[in-house]
MDAnalysis code that builds the backbone (N, CA, C; Angstrom):
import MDAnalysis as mda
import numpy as np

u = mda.Universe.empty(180, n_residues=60, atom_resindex=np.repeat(np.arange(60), 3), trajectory=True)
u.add_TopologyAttr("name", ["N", "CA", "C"] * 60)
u.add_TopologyAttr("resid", np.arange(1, 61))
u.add_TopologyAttr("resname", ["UNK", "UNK", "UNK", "UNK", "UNK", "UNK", "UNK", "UNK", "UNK", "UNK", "UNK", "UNK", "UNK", "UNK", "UNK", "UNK", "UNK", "UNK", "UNK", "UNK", "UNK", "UNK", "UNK", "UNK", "UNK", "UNK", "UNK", "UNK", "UNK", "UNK", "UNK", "UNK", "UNK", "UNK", "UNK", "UNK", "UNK", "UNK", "UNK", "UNK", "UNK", "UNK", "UNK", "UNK", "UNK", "UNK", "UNK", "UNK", "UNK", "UNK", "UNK", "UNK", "UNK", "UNK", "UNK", "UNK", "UNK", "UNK", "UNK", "UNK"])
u.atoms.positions = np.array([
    [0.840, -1.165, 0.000],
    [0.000, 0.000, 0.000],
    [0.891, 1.236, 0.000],
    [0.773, 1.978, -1.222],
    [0.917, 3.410, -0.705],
    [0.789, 4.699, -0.603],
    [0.241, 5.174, 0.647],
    [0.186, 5.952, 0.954],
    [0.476, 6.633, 2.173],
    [0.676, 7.934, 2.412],
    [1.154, 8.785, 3.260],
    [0.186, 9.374, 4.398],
    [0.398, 8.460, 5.293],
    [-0.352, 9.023, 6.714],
    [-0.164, 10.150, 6.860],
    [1.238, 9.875, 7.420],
    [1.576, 11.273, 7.940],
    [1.500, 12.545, 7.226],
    [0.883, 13.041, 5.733],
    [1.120, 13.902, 5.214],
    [-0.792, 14.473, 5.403],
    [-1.239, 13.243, 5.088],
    [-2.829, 13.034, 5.424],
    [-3.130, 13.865, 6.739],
    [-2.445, 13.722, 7.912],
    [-2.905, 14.012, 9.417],
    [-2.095, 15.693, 9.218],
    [-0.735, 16.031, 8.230],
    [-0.198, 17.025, 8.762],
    [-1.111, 18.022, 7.601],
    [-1.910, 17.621, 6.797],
    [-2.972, 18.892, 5.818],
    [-4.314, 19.389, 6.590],
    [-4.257, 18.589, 8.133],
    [-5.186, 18.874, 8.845],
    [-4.909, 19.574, 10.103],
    [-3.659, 19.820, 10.297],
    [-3.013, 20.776, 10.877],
    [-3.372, 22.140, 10.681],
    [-3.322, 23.189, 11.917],
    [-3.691, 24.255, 11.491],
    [-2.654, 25.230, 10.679],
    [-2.737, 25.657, 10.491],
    [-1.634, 26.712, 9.685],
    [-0.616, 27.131, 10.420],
    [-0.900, 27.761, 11.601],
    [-0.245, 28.446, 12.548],
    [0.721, 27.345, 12.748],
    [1.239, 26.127, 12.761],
    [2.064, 25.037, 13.166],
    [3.429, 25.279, 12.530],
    [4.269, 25.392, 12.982],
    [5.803, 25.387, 12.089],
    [6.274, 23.822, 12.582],
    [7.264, 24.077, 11.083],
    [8.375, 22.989, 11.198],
    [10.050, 23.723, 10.551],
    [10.773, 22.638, 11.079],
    [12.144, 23.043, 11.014],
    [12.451, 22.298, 9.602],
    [11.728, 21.497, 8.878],
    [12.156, 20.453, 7.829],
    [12.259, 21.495, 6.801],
    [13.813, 21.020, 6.116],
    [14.598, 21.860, 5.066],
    [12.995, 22.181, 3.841],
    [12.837, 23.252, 3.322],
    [11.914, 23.168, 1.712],
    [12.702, 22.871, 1.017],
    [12.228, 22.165, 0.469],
    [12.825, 21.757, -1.265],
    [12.686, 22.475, -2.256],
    [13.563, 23.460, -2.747],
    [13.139, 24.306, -3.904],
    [14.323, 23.866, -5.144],
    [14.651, 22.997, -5.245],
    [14.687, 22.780, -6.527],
    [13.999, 22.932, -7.587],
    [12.473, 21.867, -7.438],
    [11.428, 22.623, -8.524],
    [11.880, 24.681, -9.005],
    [11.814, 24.966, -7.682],
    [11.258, 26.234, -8.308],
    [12.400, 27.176, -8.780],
    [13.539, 26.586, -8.407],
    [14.876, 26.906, -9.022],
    [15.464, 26.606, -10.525],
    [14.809, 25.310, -11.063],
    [14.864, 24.865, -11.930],
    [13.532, 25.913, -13.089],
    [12.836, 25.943, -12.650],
    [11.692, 27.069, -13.117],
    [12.064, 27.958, -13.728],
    [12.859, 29.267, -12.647],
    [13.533, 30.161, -12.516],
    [14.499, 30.126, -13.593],
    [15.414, 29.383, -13.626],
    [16.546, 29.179, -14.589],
    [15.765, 29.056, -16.194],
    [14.660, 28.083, -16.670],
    [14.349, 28.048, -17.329],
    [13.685, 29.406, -18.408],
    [13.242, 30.396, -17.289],
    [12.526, 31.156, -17.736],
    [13.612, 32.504, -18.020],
    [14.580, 32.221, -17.390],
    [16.068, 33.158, -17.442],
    [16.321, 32.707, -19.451],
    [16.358, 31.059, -19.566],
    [16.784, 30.827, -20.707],
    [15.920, 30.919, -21.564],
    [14.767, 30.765, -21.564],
    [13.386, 31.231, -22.796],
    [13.675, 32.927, -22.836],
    [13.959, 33.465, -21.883],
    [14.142, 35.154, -22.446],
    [15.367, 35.476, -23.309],
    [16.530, 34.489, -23.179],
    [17.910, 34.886, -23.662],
    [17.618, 33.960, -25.264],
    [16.663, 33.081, -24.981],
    [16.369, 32.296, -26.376],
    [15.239, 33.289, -27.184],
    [14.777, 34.036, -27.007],
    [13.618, 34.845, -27.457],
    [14.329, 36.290, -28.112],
    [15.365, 36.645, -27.021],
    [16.286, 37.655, -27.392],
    [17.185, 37.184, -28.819],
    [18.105, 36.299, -28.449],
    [18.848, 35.605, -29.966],
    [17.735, 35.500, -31.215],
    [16.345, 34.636, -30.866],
    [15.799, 34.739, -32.080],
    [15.257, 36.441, -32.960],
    [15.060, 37.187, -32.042],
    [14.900, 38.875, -32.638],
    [16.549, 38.986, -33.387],
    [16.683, 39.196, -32.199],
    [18.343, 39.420, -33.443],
    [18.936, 38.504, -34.755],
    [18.236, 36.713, -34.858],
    [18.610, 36.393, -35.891],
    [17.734, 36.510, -36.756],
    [16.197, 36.936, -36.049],
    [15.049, 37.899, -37.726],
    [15.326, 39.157, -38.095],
    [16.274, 39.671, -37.287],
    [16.733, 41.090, -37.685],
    [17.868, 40.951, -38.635],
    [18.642, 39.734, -38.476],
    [19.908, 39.803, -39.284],
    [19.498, 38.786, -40.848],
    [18.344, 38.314, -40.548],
    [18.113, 37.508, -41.795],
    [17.364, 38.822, -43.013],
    [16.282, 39.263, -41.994],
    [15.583, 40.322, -42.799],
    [16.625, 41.489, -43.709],
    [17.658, 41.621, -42.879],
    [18.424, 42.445, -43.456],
    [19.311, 42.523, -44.653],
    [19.772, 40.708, -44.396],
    [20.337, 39.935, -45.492],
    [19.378, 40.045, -46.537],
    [18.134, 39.575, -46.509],
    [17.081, 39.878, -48.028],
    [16.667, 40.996, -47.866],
    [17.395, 42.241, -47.257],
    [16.731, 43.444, -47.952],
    [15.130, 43.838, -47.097],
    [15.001, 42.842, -46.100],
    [13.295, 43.419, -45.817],
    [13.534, 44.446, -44.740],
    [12.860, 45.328, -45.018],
    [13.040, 46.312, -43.885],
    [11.440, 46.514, -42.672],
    [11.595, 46.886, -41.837],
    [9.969, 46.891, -41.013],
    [9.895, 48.418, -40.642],
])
């Protein structure tokens, strides 16, 4: 069987409850980075429709 008691009993916890257990932010680090590289990939592609357009002469 599996499933997670203990995660079951701790979503019924009130809010106000702390814990000392490390967060895991990898996920959201990995996110972060990604969205760093879709802007630097978005940037290169303007500059290589700017340098193609220019090569055939199209102007905007």
């Amino acid at each position: 069987m599996e499933y997670n008691f203990l995660m079951d009993i701790a979503v019924q916890l009130p809010k106000s409850y702390t814990t000392d257990a490390p967060i895991d932010v990898t996920a959201a680090n990995e996110i972060e980075a990604l969205k760093e590289k879709i802007k630097l990939l978005e940037a290169e592609k303007q500059i290589l429709l700017q340098v193609i357009r220019a090569k055939n002469g199209v102007t905007l």
